[in-house]
N, C-alpha and C positions, 0 to 999 in steps of 0.2 A: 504494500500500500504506500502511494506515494503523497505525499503532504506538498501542496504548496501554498506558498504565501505571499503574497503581496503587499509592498509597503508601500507610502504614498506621503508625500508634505502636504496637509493639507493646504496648506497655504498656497500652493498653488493651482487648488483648485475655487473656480468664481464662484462669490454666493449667491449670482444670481445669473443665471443664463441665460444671453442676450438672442431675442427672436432673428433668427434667419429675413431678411427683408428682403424679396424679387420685386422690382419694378421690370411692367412689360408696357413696351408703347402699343396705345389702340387708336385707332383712328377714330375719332370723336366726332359725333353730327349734334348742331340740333334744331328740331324745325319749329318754327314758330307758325309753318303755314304761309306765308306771305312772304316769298322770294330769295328764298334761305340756298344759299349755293355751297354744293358738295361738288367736290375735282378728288377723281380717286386717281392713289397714286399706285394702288393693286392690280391695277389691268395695263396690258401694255398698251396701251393707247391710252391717252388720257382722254376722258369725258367729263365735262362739267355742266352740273345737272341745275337749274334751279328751281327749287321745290315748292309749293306745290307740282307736280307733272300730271297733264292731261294724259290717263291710263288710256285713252281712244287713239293718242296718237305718236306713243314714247314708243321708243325703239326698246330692242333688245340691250343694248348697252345702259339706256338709260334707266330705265325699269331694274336691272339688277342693281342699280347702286343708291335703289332705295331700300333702308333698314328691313331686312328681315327676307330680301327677297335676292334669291341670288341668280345666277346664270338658269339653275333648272325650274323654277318658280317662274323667271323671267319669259322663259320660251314658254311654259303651261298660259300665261298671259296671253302670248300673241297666239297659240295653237286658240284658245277660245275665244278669242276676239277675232280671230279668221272664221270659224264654226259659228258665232251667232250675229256677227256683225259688230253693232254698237254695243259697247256694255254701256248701259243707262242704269245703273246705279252700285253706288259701292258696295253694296250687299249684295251684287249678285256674284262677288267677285269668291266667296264660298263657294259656288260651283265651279272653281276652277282649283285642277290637283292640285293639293298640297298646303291649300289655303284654307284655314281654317276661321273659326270666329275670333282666336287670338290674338293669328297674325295681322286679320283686316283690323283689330282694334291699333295692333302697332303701326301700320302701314297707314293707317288711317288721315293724320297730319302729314303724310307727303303725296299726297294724290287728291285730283279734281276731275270729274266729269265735265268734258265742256265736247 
């Protein structure tokens, strides 16, 4: 049987252990609704968007670089605005993949019917 032992200064050890801190950069929006301009610098092209966006007549580029909605959201957008024509109201935009009541509540300050 073997014994061992460990010895230690306390003193060097802290009486109090300092939190680990990560800072990670995010890219920040925020819409007030009336003309709030997002320039993403995550696509290779740069697109600058000012928000509110008519969802009747945003493109693919522009559409994804509203909160919550990304490249595949974006296409489910124009596949059912090609399928019913106008979308005439923001609620109907639940019928479209992947959209749910959540997301149209957060998408909801960067988009206008017109």
């Amino acid at each position: 049987m073997s014994i061992f032992l460990v010895a230690f200064n306390a003193a060097t050890i802290p009486s109090v252990v300092e939190p680990e801190i990560h800072y990670y950069q995010q890219e920040s929006l925020s819409a007030s609704g009336n003309g709030d301009v997002f320039s993403s610098a995550s696509t290779s092209e740069s697109v600058s968007v000012h928000f509110p966006i008519n969802i009747n007549a945003a493109t693919k580029e522009e559409l994804d670089q509203i909160p919550g909605i990304g490249p595949v959201k974006a296409q489910a957008i124009l596949d059912y605005r090609e399928a019913v024509g106008v979308i005439r109201s923001v609620e109907e935009l639940v019928n479209v993949s992947g959209i749910g009541e959540k997301t149209l509540e957060n998408i909801r300050p960067y988009i206008v019917l017109e």
